[in-house]
N, C-alpha and C positions, 0 to 999 in steps of 0.2 A: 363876369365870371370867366375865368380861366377855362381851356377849350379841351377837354380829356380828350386823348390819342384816338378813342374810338368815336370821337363828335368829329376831331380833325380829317377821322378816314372817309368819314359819311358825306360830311363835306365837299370832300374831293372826288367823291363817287358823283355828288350830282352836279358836280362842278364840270362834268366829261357827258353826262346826258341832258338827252335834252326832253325827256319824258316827263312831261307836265304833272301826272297821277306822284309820281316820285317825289316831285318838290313839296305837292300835298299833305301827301302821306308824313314827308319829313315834318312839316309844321302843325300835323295833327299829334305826335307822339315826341316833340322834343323834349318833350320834360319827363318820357320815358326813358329804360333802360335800355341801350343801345343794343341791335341785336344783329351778330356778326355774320347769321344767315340770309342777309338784305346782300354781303359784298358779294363782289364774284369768286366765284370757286374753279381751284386749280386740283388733278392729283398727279400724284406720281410716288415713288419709291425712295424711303429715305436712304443714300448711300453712310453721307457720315454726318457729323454735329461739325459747327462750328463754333472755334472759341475764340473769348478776349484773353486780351496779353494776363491776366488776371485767374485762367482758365476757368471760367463761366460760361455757357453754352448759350451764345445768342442768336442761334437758328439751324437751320439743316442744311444741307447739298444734298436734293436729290440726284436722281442715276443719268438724270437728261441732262444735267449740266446746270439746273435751275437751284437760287439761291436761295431760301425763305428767311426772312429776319425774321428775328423775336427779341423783345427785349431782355437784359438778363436778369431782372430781379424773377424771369417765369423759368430764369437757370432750373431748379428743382424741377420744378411740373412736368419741364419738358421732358428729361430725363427718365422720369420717373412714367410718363404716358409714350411717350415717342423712344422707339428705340430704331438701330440700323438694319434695311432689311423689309422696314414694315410698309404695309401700302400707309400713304393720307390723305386726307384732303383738307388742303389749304383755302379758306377764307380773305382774301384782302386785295390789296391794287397791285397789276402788274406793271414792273416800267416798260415804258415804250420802245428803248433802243437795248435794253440788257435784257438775261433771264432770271430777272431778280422781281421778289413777291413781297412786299410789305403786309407782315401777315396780321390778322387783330384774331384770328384763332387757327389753331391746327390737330387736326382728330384723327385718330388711329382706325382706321378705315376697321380691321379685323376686332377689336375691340371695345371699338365706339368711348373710347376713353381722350377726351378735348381738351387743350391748354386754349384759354381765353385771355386777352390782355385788357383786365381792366382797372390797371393803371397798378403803381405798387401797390404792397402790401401794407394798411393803416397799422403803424404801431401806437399801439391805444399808450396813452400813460396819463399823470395827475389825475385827475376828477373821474377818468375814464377805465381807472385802471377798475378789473374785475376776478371773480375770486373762485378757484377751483378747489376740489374735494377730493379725496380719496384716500387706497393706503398704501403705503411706501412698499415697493416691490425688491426694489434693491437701492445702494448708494452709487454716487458718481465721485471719480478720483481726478487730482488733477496727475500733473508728473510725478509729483513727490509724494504722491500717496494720500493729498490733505481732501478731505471731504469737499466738494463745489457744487454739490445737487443732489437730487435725488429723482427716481423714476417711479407714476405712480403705477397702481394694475390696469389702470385704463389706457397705459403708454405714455402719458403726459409727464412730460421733462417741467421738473421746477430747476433751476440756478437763481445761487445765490452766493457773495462772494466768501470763501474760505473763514478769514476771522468770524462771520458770524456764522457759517455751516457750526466752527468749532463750537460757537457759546449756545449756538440751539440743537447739540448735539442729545441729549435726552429729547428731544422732542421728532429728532428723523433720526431715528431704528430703525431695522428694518420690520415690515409688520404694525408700525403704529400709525393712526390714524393722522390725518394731518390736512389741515385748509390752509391755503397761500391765497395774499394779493398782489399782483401787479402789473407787468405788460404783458397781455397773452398773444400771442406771432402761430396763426394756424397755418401752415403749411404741408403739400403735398405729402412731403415726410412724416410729417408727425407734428406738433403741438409742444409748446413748452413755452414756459412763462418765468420773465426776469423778475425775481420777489421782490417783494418789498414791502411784506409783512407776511406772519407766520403762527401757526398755532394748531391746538387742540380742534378749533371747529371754528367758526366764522363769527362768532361772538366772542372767541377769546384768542387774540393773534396779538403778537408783539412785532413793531416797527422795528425793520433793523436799521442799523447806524449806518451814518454816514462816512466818513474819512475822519480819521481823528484830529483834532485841530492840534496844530504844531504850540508846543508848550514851550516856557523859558528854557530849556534845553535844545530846543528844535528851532535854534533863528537860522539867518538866511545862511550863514557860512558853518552850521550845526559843528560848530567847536565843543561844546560841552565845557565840562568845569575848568576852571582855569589849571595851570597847574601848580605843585606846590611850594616855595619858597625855595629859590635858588635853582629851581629846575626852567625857569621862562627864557624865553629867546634872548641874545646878546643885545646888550643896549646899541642903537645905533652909533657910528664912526663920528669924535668929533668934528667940527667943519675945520679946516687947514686956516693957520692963522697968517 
């Protein structure tokens, strides 16, 4: 089995002691949930975030000069719990010769609010996909105005793509009741699920469609009808005799 970032940190932590009780303790609960208050713990003051060329926030610089990674799929959390300014304290392995922290968690000293890395975020789908309720609060628009979701009163974002927002438009009003299936993505921000079926209530939802299959109008070079007598391209040059 494949070695999650927080089995690889634990690893490496006893890979550096040599405390007998440690090793133990590791092969009494490996088949537990790893718990990121076993690493060493650093604090200090976040000065700024740092970003990928992508601008996702993959950890902090504190005021000492120390660097903490984070991965960026925990971009949101971090933000949303770590801000500049705040005390923390960092969870994970220091390097030897830099002031850099591989962190597997990092907590908001003043408001005890913790980004944990454990591992991305599972996006559920097929078999797995699961079905929320509630009633429509308001619509969501793209540029041009065309309906692409809807937001319930419990804050939960459904999207779903345009052509069918239009065809299941009597059924997201605003105000009416409505149950969706299909990948729900819970996140520090909020909640919202890509549909992939829709309805009245959980015993009567309708699949939406897929991409419409290309018809005898829709071949590869989409010319469409010919044109009509005496309007077609010039016959080609005869060959030189």
């Amino acid at each position: 089995m494949k070695m999650t970032r927080m089995r690889a940190l634990f690893w490496a932590l006893l890979a550096t002691t040599a405390i007998g009780s440690g090793a133990a303790a590791y092969s009494q609960s490996r088949d537990a949930m790893w718990d990121s208050s076993q690493l060493p713990e650093s604090r200090g003051t976040v000065k700024q975030y740092t970003l990928t060329p992508r601008g996702d926030v993959d950890g902090v610089l504190l005021t000492d000069g120390t660097e903490v990674k984070l991965p960026p799929h925990l971009s949101a959390q971090t933000v949303f719990a770590i801000r500049p300014g705040d005390q923390v304290s960092v969870r994970g392995l220091r390097a030897r010769a830099l002031p850099l922290i591989d962190a597997a968690s990092i907590t908001n000293v003043a408001t005890g609010k913790s980004v944990v890395d454990n591992g991305p975020p599972d996006r559920r789908g097929g078999s797995d996909d699961q079905t929320v309720s509630g009633r429509i609060a308001l619509q969501l628009h793209g540029k041009r105005g065309e309906v692409n979701g809807v937001v319930l009163d419990d804050g939960t974002t459904l999207r779903l793509p345009p052509p069918e927002a239009e065809r299941m438009q009597d059924q997201l009003r605003q105000g009416a009741s409505i149950s969706a299936r299909g990948d729900i993505l819970d996140t520090a921000l909020g909640r919202v699920v890509d549909v992939r079926a829709i309805g009245a209530s959980p015993e009567q939802m309708t699949e939406l469609r897929g991409p419409r299959p290309p018809g005898p109008a829709d071949g590869p070079d989409r010319r469409g009808p010919p044109p009509p007598p005496g309007f077609g391209p010039p016959p080609p040059p005869s060959p030189r005799g």
